[in-house]
N, C-alpha and C positions, 0 to 999 in steps of 0.2 A: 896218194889218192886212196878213200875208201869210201864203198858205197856199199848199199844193194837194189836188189831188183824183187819183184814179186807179180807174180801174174796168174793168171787162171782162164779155165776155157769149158763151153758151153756147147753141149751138144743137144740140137732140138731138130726137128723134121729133115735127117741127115744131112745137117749142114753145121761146121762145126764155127763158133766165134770164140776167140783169142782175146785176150786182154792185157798187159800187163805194163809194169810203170818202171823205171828207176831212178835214183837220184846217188850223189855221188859229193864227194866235198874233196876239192883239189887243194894241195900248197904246191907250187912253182919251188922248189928247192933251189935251183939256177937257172938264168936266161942270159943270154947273149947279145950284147945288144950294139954288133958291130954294125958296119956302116956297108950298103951295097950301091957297087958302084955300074948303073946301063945304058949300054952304049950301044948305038942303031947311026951303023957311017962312021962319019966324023964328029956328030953328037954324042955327048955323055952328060950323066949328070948321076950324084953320089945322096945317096936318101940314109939316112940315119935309122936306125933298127929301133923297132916301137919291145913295149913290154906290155906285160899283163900284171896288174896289181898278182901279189904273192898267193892271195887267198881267193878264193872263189868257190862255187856250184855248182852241175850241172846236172840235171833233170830232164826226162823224156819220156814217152808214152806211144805205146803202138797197139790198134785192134786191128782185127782182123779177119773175116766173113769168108768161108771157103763155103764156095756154090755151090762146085760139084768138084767130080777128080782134078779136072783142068782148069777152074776159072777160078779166082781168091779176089776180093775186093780188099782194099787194107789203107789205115792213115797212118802217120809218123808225126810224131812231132818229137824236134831237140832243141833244149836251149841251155844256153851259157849265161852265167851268172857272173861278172865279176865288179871289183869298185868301180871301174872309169867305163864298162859296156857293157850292153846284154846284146847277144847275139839266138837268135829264134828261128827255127827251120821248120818246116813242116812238107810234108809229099803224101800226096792222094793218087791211089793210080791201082788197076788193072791187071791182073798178071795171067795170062793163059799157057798151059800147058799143051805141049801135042809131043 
């Protein structure tokens, strides 16, 4: 894996905003791809182990809005890049201090 990140941050009417991004380039060198076997009672059943193509991407971004000492307003986003899926997260949320 190699990546980097770069970010930077704003200060205006004492309230600071955050910014910054990264991205990254993954090779899977080995994967495993045994068989798991789950069982609930006397039921079972044996599910075969998935894989991730070898190569892929992964990029993501977060700002960030500090009100005051205690409150931060902030978004996230991550996402997964690879041949057979992309996978995309994001979280928006509130965080107070006491």
């Amino acid at each position: 894996m190699i990546g980097a990140e770069v970010g930077h941050y704003w200060i205006f009417d004492q309230k600071v905003f955050d910014l910054s991004a990264y991205g990254k380039f993954v090779d899977n060198v080995a994967q495993n791809f045994g068989d798991i076997t789950v069982s609930l009672g006397s039921q079972s059943i044996t599910l075969q182990g998935t894989a991730e193509s070898q190569y892929g991407a992964d990029a993501g971004a977060v700002a960030s809005l500090n009100l005051t000492n205690t409150a931060r307003l902030y978004l996230n986003y991550d996402g997964k890049f690879r041949a057979a899926m992309q996978s995309h997260q994001g979280t928006v949320g509130v965080e107070f201090k006491w």
